[in-house]
N, C-alpha and C positions, 0 to 999 in steps of 0.2 A: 581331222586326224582319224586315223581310222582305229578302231579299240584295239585294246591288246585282251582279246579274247579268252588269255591262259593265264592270266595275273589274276594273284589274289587280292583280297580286299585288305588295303596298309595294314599291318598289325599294330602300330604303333597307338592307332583307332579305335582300336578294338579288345573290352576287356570279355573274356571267358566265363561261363556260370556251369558246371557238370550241375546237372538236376539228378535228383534221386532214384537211383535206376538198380537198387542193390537186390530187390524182388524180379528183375525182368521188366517192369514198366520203359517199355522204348517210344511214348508218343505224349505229345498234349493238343489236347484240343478247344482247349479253352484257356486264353489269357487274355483278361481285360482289365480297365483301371476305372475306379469306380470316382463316382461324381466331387468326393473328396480326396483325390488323389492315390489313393491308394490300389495296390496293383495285385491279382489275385489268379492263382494258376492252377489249371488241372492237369493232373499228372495220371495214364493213362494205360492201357494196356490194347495194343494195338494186334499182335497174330498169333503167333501160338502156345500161350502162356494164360492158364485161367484167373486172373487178374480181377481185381477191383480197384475203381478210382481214387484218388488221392488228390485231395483241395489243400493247396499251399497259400501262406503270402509271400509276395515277391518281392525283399525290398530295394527301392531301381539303386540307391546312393552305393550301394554294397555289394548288389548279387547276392545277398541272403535269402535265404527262405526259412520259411516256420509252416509247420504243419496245422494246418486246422482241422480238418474231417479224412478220416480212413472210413470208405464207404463200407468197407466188410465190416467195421467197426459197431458203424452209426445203422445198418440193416441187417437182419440174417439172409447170410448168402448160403443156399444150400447146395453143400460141396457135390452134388449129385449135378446142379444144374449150371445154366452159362450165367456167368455172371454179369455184375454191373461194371464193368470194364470200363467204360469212360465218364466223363461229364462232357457234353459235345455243343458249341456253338450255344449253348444254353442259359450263361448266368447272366441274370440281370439284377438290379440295385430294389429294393424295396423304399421307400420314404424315410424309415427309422433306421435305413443306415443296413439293414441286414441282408442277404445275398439270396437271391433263389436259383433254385437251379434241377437240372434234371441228371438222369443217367441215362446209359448209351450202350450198346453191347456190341463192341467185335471179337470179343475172345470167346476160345470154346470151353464147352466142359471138360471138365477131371477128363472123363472117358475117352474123349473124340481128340482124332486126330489134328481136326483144324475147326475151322469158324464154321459152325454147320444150321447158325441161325434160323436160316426159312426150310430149309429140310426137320427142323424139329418146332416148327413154328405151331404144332398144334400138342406137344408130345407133353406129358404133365410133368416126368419126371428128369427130364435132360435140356428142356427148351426152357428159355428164356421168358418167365414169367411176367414181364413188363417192366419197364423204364419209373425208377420214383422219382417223386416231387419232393424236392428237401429244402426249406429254407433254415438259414446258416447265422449263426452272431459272428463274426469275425472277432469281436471283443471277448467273446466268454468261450467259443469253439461250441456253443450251444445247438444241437440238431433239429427241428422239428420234421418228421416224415409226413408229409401229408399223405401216402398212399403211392396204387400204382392208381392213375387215373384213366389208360388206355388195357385193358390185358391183353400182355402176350405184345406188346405194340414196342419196338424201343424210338423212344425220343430222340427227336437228331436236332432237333434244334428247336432256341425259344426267348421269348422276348416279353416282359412286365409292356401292359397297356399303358395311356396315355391315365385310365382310371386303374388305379394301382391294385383293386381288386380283383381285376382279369389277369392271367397268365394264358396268355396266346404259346402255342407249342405244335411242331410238325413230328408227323409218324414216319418212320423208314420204310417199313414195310409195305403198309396201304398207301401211302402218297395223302394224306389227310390231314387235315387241318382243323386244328382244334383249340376251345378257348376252358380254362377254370377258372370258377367261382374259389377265389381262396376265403372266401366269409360260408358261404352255402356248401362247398366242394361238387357243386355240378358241375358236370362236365358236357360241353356241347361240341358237336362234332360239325362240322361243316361243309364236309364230303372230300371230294377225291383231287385235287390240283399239283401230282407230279403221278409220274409214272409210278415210281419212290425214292427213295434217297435224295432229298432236297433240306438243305440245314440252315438257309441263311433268312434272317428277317431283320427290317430296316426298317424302322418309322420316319414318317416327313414330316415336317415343321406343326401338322394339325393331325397328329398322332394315329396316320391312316398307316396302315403295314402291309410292308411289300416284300415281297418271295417270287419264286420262277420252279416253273416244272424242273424236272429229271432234263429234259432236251430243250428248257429254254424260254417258255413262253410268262413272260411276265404276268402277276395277279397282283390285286389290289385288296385289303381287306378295311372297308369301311363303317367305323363303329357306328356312326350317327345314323345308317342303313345300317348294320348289323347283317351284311352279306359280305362276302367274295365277287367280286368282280375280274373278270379277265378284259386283261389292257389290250389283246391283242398287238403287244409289244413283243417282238421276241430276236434272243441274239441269232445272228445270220453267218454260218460256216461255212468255209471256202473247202471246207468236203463234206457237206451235205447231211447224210444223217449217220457218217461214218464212228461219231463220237458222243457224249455227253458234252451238254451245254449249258449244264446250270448254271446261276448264279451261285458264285462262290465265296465276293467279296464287295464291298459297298461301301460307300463314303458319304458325306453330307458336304456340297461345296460351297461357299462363302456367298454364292447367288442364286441357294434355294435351291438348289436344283441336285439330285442325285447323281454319283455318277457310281455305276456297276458294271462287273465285270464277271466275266463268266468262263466257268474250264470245260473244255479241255484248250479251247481255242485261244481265250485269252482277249476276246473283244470287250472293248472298252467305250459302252454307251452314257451317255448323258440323258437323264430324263427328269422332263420339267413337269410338278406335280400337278399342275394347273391346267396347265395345254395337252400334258401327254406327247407334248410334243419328244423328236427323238434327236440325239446328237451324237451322230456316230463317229471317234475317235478316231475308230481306228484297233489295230491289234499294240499290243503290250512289246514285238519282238522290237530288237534292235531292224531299225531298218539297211538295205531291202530283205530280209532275211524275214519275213514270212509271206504267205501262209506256209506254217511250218510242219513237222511232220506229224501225221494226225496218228501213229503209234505210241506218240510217249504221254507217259502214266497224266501228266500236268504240265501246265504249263506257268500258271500263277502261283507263286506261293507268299500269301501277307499281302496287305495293302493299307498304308497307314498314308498320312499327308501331313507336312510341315506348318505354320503359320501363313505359310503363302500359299497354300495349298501345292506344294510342289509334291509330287507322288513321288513313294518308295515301295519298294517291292522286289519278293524275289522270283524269278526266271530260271524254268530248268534249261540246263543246257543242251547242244547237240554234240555232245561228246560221248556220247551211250555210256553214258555211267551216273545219269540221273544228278546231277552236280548241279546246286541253285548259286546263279548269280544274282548279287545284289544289283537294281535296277534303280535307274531317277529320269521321274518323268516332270518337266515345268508343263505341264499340259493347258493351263488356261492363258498361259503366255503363248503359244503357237510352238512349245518345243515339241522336240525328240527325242522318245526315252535312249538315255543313255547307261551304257554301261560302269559299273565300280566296282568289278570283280568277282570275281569266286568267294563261296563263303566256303571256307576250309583251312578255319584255325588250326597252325600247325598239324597239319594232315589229316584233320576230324572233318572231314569232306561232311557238309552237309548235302541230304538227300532231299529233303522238304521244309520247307518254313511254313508254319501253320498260319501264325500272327505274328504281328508288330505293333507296336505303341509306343508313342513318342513321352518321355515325364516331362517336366516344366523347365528344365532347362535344353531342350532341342537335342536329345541323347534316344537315339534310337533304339529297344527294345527288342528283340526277333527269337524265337523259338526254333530250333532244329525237331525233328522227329523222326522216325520211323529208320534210321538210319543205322550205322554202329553202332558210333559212338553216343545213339538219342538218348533222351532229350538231353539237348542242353540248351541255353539261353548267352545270348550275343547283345551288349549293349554297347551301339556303336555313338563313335560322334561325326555323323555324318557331312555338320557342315565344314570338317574337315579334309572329308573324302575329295580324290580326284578322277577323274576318268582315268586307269592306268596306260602308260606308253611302255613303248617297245622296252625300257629300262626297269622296269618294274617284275618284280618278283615272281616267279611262275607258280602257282599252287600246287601243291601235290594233291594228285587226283589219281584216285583209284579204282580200280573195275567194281561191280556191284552189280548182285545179281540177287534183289530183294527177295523175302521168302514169300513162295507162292500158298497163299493161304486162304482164298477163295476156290479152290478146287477146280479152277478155269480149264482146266486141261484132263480132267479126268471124268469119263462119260457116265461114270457109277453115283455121280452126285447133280448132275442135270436133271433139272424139272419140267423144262420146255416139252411142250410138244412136237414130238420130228415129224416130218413131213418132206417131199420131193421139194414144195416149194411155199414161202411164207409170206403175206403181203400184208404189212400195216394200214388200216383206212382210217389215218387219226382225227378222225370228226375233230376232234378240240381244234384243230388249226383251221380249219373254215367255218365252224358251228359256235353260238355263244357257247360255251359251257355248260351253263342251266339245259339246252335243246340235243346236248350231246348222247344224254344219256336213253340206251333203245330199250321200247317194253317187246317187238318182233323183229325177228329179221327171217328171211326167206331167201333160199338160194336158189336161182334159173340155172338154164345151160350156159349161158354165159355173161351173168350179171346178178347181184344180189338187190334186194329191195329191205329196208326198216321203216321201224316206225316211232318215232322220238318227237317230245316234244315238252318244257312243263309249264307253256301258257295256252299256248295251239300245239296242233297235228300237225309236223310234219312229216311226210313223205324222202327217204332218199332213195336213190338210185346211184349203180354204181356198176361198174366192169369186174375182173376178179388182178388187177392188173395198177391201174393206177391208184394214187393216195388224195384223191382229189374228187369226190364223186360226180357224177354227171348231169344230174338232179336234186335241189334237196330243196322241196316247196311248201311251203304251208297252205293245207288241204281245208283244215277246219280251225274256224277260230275260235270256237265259241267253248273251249275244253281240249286239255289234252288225254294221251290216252293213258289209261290206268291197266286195262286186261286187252290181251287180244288173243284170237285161234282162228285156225284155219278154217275158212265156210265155201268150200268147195274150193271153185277158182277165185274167190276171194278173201276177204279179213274181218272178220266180226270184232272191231274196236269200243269197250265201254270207255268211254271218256268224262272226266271230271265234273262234266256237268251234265251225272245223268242218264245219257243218250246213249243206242247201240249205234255205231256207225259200220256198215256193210263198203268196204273201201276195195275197189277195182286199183292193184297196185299199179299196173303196166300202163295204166292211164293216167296215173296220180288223180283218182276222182273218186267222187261220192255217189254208190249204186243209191241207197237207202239210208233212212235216219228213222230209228223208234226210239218213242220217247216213253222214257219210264215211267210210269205213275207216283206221283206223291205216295208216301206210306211206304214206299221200297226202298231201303240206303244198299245200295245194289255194291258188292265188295269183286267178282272176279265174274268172266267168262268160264264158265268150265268146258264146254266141248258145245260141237257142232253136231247134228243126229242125223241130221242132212240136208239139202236145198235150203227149208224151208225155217224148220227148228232147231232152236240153240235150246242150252242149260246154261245159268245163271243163279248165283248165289247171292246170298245178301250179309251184312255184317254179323248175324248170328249165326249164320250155317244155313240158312232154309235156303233150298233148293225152287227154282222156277224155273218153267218153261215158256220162253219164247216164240209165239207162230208168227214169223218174221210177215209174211202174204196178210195179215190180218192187223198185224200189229197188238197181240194180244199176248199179254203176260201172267201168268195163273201160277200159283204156289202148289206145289206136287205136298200133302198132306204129309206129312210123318217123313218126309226125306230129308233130315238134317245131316250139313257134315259133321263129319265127327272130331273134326280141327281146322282153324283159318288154312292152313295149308294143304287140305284132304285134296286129293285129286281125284275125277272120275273118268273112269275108263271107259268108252265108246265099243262097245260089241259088238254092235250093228244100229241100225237105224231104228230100234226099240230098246234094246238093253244096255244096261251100263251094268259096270263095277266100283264099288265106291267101300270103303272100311266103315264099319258100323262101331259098336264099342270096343275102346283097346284092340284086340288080335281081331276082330271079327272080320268077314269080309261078306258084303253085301251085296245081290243080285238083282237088280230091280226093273222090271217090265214097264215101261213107259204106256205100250199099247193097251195093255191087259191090269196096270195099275196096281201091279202084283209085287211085292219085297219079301223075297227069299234070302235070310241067313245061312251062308255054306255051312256045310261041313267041315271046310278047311278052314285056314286061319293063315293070317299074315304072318311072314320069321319075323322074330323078336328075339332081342337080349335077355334071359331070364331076367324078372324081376323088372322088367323092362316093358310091356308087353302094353301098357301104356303110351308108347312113342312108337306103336307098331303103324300108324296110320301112314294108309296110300298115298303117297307124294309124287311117283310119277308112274306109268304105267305105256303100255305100247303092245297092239295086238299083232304077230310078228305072222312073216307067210302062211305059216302053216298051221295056223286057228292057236297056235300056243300065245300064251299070254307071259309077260316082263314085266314084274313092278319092283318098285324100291320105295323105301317107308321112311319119315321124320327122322328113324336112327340111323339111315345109313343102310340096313339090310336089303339085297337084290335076290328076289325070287321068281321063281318058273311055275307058272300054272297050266296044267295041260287042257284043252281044247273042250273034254267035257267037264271041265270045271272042281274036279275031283283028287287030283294029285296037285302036293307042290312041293317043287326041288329047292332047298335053299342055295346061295351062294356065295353068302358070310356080307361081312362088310366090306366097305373099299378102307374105310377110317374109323378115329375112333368117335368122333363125331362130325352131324351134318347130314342134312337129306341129300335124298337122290330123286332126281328131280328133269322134266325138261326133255322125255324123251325124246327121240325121232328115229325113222327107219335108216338103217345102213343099208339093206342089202336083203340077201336070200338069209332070213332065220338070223337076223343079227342087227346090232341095234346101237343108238350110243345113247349118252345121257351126260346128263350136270351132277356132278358131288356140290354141296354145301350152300348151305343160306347165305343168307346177306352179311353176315361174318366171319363165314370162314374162306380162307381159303382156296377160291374154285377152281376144281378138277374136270377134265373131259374122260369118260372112260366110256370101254365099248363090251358088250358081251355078244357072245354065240355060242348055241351048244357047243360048239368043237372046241373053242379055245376058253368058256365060263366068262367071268369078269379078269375085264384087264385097266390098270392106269393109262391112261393115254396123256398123261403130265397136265401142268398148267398151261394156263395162254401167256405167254409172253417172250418177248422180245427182247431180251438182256446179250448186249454184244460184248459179254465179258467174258464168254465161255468159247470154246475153238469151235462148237458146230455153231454158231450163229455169230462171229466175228464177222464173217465177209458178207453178211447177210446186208443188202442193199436197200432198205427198208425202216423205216421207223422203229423207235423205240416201242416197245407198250408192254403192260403191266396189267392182265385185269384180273381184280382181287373177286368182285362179288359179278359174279358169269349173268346176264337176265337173262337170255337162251340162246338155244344154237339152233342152224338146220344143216343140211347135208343133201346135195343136189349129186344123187349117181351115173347123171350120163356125166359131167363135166368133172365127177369128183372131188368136188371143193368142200369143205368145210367151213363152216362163216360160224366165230362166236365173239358174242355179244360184249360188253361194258353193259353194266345195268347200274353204275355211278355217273355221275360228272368227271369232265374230262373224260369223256366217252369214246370208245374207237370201237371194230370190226377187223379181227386178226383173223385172214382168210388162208386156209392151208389145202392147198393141192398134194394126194397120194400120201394122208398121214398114215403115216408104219408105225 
């Protein structure tokens, strides 16, 4: 029979619950039912409305609710900033019956116009201070705040371990993965596995936890190893990297075996914990109606399963008015998801189903959100439901044109870097993860080179064109690399165990190996001086040199850095520049053994003049000098060493770092350490300091929608170069889940 596509779902079926929406609350993103039956809901605040969560109980015999925690209540929320607007994919059961759980933020401050989250991601008094850990009495409404555990991070999703005093929890904005100690409150971080926004976690039968990037690639989190592993598993899109492909929603099946599904596409894999093996479904549409259109918002909404594991779910429709229909799928039987209608209780057209959950008597559960008439709650009795015919009641559906509150369309609130053209190199999809992450990269006329690796050295090599590199070999196994600089036509690499390796990229080969002395914990490369000699630091600052032809390493007397992250600047093939105490700035003659304290001094923040240290530096055509210091501040040194221009900060915090040449008198560089943020910016006399945006790939904004490329996200930059005949720019991931976002003609 062929469905009746415009029929609603029987009314007769189906009893109504209007959820609490008297503040503006239009979404939930969390409703589960907990191990003794009892059903629990988060009520939410989803676009432009400054909003904080609300934790309900649900009860299924009645459609009741009772209020247990008002987060503005149970935290100060300050009316200045964004608040805790959701509980998101987050609560899980504690032993003693009590609930934990996180917060989530899409709503904006008082002040802003809409959700302006990673635009104020650094800002103290408007942004989003971090996502809390609250566990919950259900019985008493009792709150315990354990803190924010990530700052500045909001939690998108989270899951109690298998040992009940782990809280496993993912971050939106870095793509990170992280576990609490609820006895100790440490907190350990695990590094980088989505691009960001990734909110779902599952545990298998031996309490190993599983998640999927931002575009799809399955990870594994194993406590008894105490690592992350990538399954190199990932959902496969019939348009390729036009959408988001996370996992969205998951199920445990009756033969052990997982089965998940992922949006925007809607594929529906099986995977078996043991084998890894994979069992692909298939898509969620009615068939033959997909692959379907890769412009609309979702495709999945809920995914619960019957006693027989018959799947339920809902399906946005193709009717451009975003309308979910309810779906049933016998899938371990060899069926076909069938249709049971529109969900559009007398005319309260739902726009999204978040969740479903079945109670003990086979009465199905379903949340609306984000829509008019959101949230409400639908409990249906499904095994009453019928495929509808031609005879069947048509729903009333109405146009919907939801409010646009990510700023997608308005160029004043994009952080991308522009450029003529943008190309994703997502090492994650060909490289373990651990090997993904680069400490160099180098750009040719028509090919880039890195350098990654964190057992051995590898070598890649790649075009500036395809997402698949050309090369990517392991060079040295004895140590991966920790520092690396440029040593003429080659790479002067310290590696973990030790060793300078002199590495011929274009060969993927080893020129030279010197080996450190005992008595040295050798910490970075600082610069090349020329052919022959390098500078080399060690974990307390002391400075040494290198005579590469000799093999001979000697400690330069009295030349301490002045911070782990001091950088020194190459003058020539005898002098350097390097920061002495606080503002000072240091001269020092190699040849002549000679250390001269300027006259001048590095910019600094009043009162500040302590984080005035050299961090990155670059001596530009015309004998003038470019440094930028641990706060952030970029200054100009003129050629005899005697004048300096300041030219403020880029931020309010975060070094500047990582230079390379642009050009005639012009230069770019990295903003911010390994937690903030990173930025690409460029200066020239003519035009001073400019942003040149973040690196990343987010196809949710109109200049990078049609962009034909991967996704990518990199939050902490390890470096860049910049190749002026071919004018590419190549910057770095210096986390796992590691890529190379190369930009041609950035403006």
């Amino acid at each position: 029979m062929k469905p009746n596509l415009l029929a609603e779902i029987q009314r007769e079926h189906v009893r109504f619950t209007q959820l609490p929406n008297e503040k503006g609350h239009d979404s939930v993103w969390d409703f589960v039912r907990s191990p003794d039956g009892r059903f629990y809901i988060s009520i939410c605040g989803e676009t432009v409305m400054p909003l904080s969560a609300l934790l309900y109980e649900y009860y299924p015999e009645t459609g009741d609710v009772r209020l247990i925690v008002d987060v503005e209540k149970a935290w100060i929320v300050n009316s200045e900033q964004m608040p805790p607007s959701k509980i998101h994919t987050s609560i899980d059961f504690l032993p003693d019956g009590k609930l934990i759980m996180a917060t989530h933020n899409t709503s904006p401050a008082p002040s802003h116009k809409k959700w302006l989250y990673e635009q104020h991601y650094e800002h103290t008094w408007e942004g989003y201070q971090g996502s809390i850990v609250m566990i919950v009495d259900p019985d008493t409404n009792e709150v315990t705040i354990k803190g924010i555990p990530v700052p500045r991070e909001s939690i998108y999703g989270g899951i109690l371990g298998d040992d009940p005093k782990y809280y496993y929890f993912l971050g939106y904005m870095r793509g990170h993965f992280y576990r609490l100690n609820l006895e100790t409150n440490e907190v350990r971080d695990y590094g980088k596995i989505s691009e960001f926004a990734s909110c779902r976690l599952i545990k298998d039968n031996k309490g190993r936890i599983y998640g999927s990037s931002y575009t799809g690639e399955i990870w594994r989190y194993e406590p008894d190893k105490d690592e992350v592993k990538d399954l190199k598993v990932c959902f496969i899109s019939p348009h390729g990297t036009k959408q988001r492909r996370a996992l969205i929603f998951a199920l445990h099946s009756p033969r052990g075996t997982l089965f998940l599904c992922n949006n925007t596409d809607g594929e529906m894999i099986e995977l078996h914990p043991e084998t890894l093996e994979v069992t692909r479904h298939g898509f969620i549409h009615l068939r033959p109606e997909h692959p379907r259109n890769p412009m609309l918002a979702a495709s999945i909404g809920g995914l619960a399963a019957d006693e027989n594991f018959v799947l339920y779910y809902g399906l946005e429709s193709y009717h451009g008015t975003e309308t979910m229909r309810l779906m049933k799928w016998d899938i371990l039987n060899g069926g076909e998801p069938e249709n049971l209608g529109l969900i559009s209780p007398e005319g309260k057209v739902s726009r999204y189903i978040c969740e479903m959950v079945f109670d003990d008597h086979g009465i199905l559960h379903m949340v609306d959100v984000c829509g008019e008439y959101s949230p409400y709650l639908l409990a249906v009795d499904v095994k009453k439901l019928k495929s509808p015919g031609d005879d069947a009641r048509a729903a009333i559906i109405e146009s919907y044109i939801p409010p646009e509150f990510h700023m997608n369309n308005d160029s004043a609130y994009f952080m991308h870097i522009k450029a003529e053209k943008t190309r994703t190199l997502p090492l994650h999809r060909t490289m373990e993860w651990k090997n993904s992450s680069l400490k160099y990269v180098s750009a040719a006329k028509d090919r880039l080179y890195g350098l990654s690796g964190k057992e051995q050295m590898y070598v890649i090599e790649s075009d500036y064109r395809n997402e698949v590199p050309t090369h990517m070999d392991i060079i040295y196994n004895e140590g991966y690399p920790v520092s690396c600089v440029d040593w003429e036509t080659h790479v002067a690499v310290l590696t973990s165990d030790n060793k300078i390796v002199r590495v011929n990229l274009q060969e993927r080969s080893i020129i030279q190996l010197i080996s450190i002395p005992e008595g040295i914990n050798p910490a970075k490369i600082l610069c090349a001086m020329d052919t022959d000699k390098l500078l080399i630091s060690d974990v307390d600052g002391q400075i040494y040199r290198v005579q590469g032809q000799d093999n001979e390493i000697t400690a330069i007397d009295s030349l301490i850095l002045s911070s782990p992250e001091s950088h020194v600047i190459c003058l020539d093939t005898s002098r350097i520049l390097l920061s002495g105490k606080h503002d000072q700035i240091i001269q020092y003659d190699l040849a002549k053994g000679s250390l001269n304290i300027l006259d001048i001094k590095s910019s600094f923040i009043k009162g500040r003049a302590f984080a005035a240290a050299i961090t990155g530096g670059i001596v530009l055509d015309n004998g003038s000098i470019v440094a930028g210091t641990s706060d952030g501040m970029l200054f100009r040194i003129t050629p005899d060493l005697k004048t300096v221009t300041s030219y403020g900060r880029l931020y309010s915090t975060g070094m500047l770092r990582e230079f390379v040449n642009l050009g005639p008198n012009s230069m770019m560089g990295v903003y911010g350490g390994i937690q903030d943020a990173g930025h690409v910016f460029s200066f020239s006399e003519e035009q001073g300091l400019l942003d040149l945006g973040r690196p990343r790939v987010i196809k949710d904004n109109a200049e990078q929608l049609e962009l034909d490329t991967e996704w990518a996200n990199i939050h902490y930059i390890s470096t860049i170069a910049y190749n002026p005949e071919s004018d590419y720019l190549c910057v770095a991931s210096g986390e796992e889940y590691g890529c190379v976002i190369r930009y041609k003609g950035v403006v």
